[in-house]
N, C-alpha and C positions, 0 to 999 in steps of 0.2 A: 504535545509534539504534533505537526501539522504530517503531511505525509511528505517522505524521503525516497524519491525516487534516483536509484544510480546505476549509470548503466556503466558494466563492467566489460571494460576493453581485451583484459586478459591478453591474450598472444596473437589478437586479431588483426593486428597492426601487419603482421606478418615482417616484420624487422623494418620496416619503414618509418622515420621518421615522421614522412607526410602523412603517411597514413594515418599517425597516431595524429599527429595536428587536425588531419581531417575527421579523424572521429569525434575529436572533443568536438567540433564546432557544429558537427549531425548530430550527435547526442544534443548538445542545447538546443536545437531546431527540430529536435524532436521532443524537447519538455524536460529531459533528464537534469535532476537537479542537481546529479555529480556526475565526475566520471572518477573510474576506480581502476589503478594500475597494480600491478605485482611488481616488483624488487628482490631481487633474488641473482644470484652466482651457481648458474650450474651445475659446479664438482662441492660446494656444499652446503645443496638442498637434496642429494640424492647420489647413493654409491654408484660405480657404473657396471649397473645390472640391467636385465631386460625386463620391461613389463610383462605381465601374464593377463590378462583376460583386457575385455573393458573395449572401450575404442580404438586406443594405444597400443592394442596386444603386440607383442613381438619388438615394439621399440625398445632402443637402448633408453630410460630413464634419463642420461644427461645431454644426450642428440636432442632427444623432445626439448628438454628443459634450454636447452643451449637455441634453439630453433626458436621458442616463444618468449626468452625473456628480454627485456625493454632494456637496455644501454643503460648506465646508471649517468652517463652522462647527456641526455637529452630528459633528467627530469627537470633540471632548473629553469630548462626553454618551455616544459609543459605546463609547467607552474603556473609558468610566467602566463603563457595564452589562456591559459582556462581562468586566472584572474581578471584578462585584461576582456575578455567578452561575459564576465560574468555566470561560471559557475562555478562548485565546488569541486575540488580537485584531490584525492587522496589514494592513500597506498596501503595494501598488505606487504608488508616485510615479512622476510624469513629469517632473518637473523637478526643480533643486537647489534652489529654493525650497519646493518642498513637501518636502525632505527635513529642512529647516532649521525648518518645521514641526512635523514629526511626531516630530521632536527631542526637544520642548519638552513634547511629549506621551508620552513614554518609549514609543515606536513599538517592540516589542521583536524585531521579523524585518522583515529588508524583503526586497521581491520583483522582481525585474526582468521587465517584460512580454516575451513574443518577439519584437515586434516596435521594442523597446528594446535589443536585445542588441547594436546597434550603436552605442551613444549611450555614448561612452565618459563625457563630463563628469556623466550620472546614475550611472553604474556606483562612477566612483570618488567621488561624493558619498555613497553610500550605502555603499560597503565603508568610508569614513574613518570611519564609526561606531564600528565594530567588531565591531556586530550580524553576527548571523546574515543569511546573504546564499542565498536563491533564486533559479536565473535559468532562466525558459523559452527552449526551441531549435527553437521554431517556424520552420521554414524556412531555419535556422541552416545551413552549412556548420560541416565540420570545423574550416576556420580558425578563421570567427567564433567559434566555440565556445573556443577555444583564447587568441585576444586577450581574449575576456570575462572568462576565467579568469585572465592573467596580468595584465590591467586590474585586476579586482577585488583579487588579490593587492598586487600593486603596492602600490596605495592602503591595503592594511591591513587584509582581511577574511579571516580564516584561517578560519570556519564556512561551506564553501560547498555548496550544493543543486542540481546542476543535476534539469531535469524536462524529461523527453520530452516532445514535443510535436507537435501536429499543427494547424497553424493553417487547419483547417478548420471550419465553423463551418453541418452538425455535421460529425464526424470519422467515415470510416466502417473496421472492421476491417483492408480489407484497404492501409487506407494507413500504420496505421501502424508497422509494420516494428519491433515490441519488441526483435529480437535487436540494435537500437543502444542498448539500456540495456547490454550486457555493455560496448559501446565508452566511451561515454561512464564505466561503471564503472574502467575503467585509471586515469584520471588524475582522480574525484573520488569518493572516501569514498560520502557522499550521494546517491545517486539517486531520482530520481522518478518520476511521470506528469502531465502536465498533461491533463485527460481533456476533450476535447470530443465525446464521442461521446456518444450519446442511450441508454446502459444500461451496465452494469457491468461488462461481460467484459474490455475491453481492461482496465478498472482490476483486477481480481481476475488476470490473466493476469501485466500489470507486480510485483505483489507478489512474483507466484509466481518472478518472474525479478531478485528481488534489488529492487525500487523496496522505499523506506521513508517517502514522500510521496505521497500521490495529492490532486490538486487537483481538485474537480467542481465543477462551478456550480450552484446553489441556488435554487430557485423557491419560495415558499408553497404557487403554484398555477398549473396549467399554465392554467387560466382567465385569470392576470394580462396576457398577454401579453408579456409584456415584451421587451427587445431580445434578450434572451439566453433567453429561455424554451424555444425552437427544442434546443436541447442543454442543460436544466437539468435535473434531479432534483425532483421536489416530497418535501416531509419523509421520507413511508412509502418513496417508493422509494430515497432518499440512506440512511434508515437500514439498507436491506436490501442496496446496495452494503456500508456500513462492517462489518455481520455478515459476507458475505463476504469481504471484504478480511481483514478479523483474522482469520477461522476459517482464510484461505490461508494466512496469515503466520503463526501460530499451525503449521498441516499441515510449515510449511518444517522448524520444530524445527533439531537439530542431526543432524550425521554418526553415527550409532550405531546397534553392531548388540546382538544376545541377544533377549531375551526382555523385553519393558514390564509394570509393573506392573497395567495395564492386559488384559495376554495372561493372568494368573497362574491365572484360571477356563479358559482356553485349554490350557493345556500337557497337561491330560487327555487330549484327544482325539490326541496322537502316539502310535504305536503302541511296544510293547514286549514284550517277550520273556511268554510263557506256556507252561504243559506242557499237551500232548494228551493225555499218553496218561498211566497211574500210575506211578510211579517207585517202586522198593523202595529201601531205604537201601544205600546200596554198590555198586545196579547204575549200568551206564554208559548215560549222557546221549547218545539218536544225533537226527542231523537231526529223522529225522521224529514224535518225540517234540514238538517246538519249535514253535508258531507265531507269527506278529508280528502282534499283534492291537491294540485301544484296548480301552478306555482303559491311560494311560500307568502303571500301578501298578510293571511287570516293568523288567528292566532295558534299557540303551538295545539296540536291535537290532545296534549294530557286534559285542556281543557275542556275538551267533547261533554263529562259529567257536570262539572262545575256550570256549566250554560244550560245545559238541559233544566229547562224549570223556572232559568229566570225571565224574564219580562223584555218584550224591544224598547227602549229609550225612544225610539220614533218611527216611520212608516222604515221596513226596510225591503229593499225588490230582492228576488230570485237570482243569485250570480253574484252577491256583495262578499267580499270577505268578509268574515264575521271577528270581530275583537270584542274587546272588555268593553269600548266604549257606547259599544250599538248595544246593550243591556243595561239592565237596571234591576 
């Protein structure tokens, strides 16, 4: 799998239709290879209580959720735009009725939220697809991670993504612990990032450690406010992540060693056998006739012993590379 970059629009739209038309179209003009919306209802994604800590503190749960979620009727127009310029377009649903939605709308990946990854009856509405299956492990246990997995199997989703996660909001360096991309690696093909931190490094770092998805969130403008703006990228700096991400992904290459076509103006500067002193034809070749000089013209230096002793084939001056063929 080559690398998946999508950037994640979330509630950044801030209820505007255009907004969200304009993000898809700054997401692709900044590289992003999807973009990724939420689908969801308010009164049941969440009781109406008030948050406690976090960014959110003190909000009511369905005011926030009522604030940032996307009209289910402006997805068949988003659909439509992010196919007609050419990118990938998809959704986390929260319920089995939006999956039975986004259906209808050839929904082509779907995403499991992290804090979804326990919600088996979404998990296996969404693998009975058959689509492609993402699932964040924000706070996740090992197990969970492991029922998520055999839930979505179960049900019939054999494309699956898990994405590291850190459901912090924003996420800082030293919480997120990437050498659990090698774990989570054992037992899924796909791996990811889910990136909530406010700059690139954790995502350019997960590349370097095997992820082939990185999720960022997506702003126009850090001016928008919005509920997610706090950890979002605006265009210039989301495009200047996805340059690094490829050029790491790109740096990983394959296992290989010698010489890159790339080195081939390079290989001059190895040193190589040359003569100090004049040689007459016939006389004998000693050490200190021999130095290992650049550029690379003489031949390789293992040769240094192998020459020592033998004879010059004909007159040779002071300053000649020395090869196999100027001996005898």
């Amino acid at each position: 799998m080559s690398l998946f970059i999508v950037a994640e629009i979330s509630s950044n739209h801030m209820g505007d239709y255009q907004n969200a038309a304009n993000m898809i179209v700054a997401a692709k003009a900044a590289g992003a290879d999807a973009v990724k919306f939420q689908l969801y209802k308010p009164n049941e994604i969440a009781a109406d209580e008030v948050i406690k800590g976090g960014p959110w503190d003190g909000q009511n749960y369905r005011t926030l959720y009522a604030r940032g979620m996307t009209p289910w009727g402006w997805f068949p127009h988003l659909f439509k735009l992010a196919r007609d310029i050419g990118i990938t377009m998809f959704v986390s649903p929260f319920s089995e009725e939006g999956v039975a939605y986004l259906e209808k709308l050839d929904c082509p990946i779907y995403k499991i939220a992290s804090p979804e990854i326990n919600h088996a009856p979404l998990i296996r509405a969404c693998a009975a697809t058959g689509k492609p299956l993402i699932i964040s492990t924000g706070m996740a246990s090992l197990a969970e991670i492991h029922m998520a997995e055999a839930t979505a199997r179960q049900a019939g989703a054999k494309d699956i993504t898990f994405l590291h996660c850190i459901s912090a909001y924003p996420a800082f360096p030293a919480d997120f612990n990437l050498a659990t991309l090698a774990r989570l690696h054992h037992f899924c093909f796909n791996i990811g990032l889910s990136d909530h931190s406010r700059d690139n490094t954790a995502a350019i770092a997960a590349v370097a450690l095997g992820a082939c998805v990185i999720e960022k969130h997506f702003t126009l403008s850090h001016d928008n406010k919005g509920p997610d703006a706090a950890f979002s990228l605006d265009p210039d700096e989301f495009a200047a992540m996805v340059k690094a991400c490829r050029d790491a992904y790109s740096a990983i290459g394959e296992v290989t060693f010698g010489p890159r076509k790339s080195e081939a103006e390079s290989f001059q500067y190895r040193r190589s056998l040359w003569l100090k002193s004049d040689i007459k034809a016939n006389e004998v070749v000693k050490a200190e006739d021999i130095a290992i000089l650049r550029p690379n013209y003489g031949a390789d230096p293992k040769c240094f012993d192998i020459f020592v002793g033998m004879k010059a084939a004909r007159d040779l001056k002071a300053g000649t590379p020395l090869r196999r063929d100027c001996l005898k």
